[in-house]
C-alpha positions in Angstrom: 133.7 113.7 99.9 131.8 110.7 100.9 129.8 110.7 104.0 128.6 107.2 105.8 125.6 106.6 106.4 125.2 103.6 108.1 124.1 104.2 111.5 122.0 107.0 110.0 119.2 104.3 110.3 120.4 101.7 112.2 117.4 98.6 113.3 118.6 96.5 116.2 116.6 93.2 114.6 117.5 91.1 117.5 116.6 93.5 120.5 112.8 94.4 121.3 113.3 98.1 122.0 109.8 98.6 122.8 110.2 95.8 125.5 113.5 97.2 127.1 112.2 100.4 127.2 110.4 99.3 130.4 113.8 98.4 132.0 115.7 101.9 132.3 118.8 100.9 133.7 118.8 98.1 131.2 118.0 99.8 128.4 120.7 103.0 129.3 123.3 100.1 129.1 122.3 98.8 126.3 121.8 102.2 124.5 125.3 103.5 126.1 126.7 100.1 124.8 125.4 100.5 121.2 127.0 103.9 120.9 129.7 103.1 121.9 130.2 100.3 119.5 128.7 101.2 116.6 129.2 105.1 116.4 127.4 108.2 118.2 125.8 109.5 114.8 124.6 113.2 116.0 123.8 111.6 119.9 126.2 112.4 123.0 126.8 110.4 125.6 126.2 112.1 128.9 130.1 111.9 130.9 128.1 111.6 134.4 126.3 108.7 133.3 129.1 106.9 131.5 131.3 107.3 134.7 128.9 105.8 136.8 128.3 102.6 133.9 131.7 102.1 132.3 132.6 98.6 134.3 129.4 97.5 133.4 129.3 98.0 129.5 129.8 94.9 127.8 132.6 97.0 125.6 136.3 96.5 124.1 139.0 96.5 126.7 140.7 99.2 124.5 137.7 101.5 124.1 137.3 101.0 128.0 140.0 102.1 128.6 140.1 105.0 126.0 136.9 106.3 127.6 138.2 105.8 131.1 141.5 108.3 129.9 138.6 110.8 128.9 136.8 110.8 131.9 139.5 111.3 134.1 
């Protein structure tokens, strides 16, 4: 069976981590936006904090709602 190991070690080459880091709200959307669309890995997304941020993640319309029927 073949496991994927893509976001195993995912780089984000075009965000400064280090430099959002500093920004918490900004960089718990970004984080919670990144999971969302390009897969958990082993991380959880906390429900409390996703209810509170779902209408302002930059996400699919589909997985919005998806994550809205969860949540509810």
């Amino acid at each position: 069976m073949a496991k994927i190991w893509y976001n195993l070690s995912m780089n984000n080459w075009s965000v400064d981590t280090k430099f959002l880091k500093r920004y918490p709200k900004q960089y718990t959307l970004w984080k919670m936006e990144q999971l969302i669309n390009f897969g958990l890995g082993k991380e959880k997304l906390d429900p409390k904090i996703l209810k509170e941020n779902l209408s302002k993640l930059k996400i699919d319309i589909k997985k919005r709602r998806y994550l809205k029927f969860l949540l509810s």
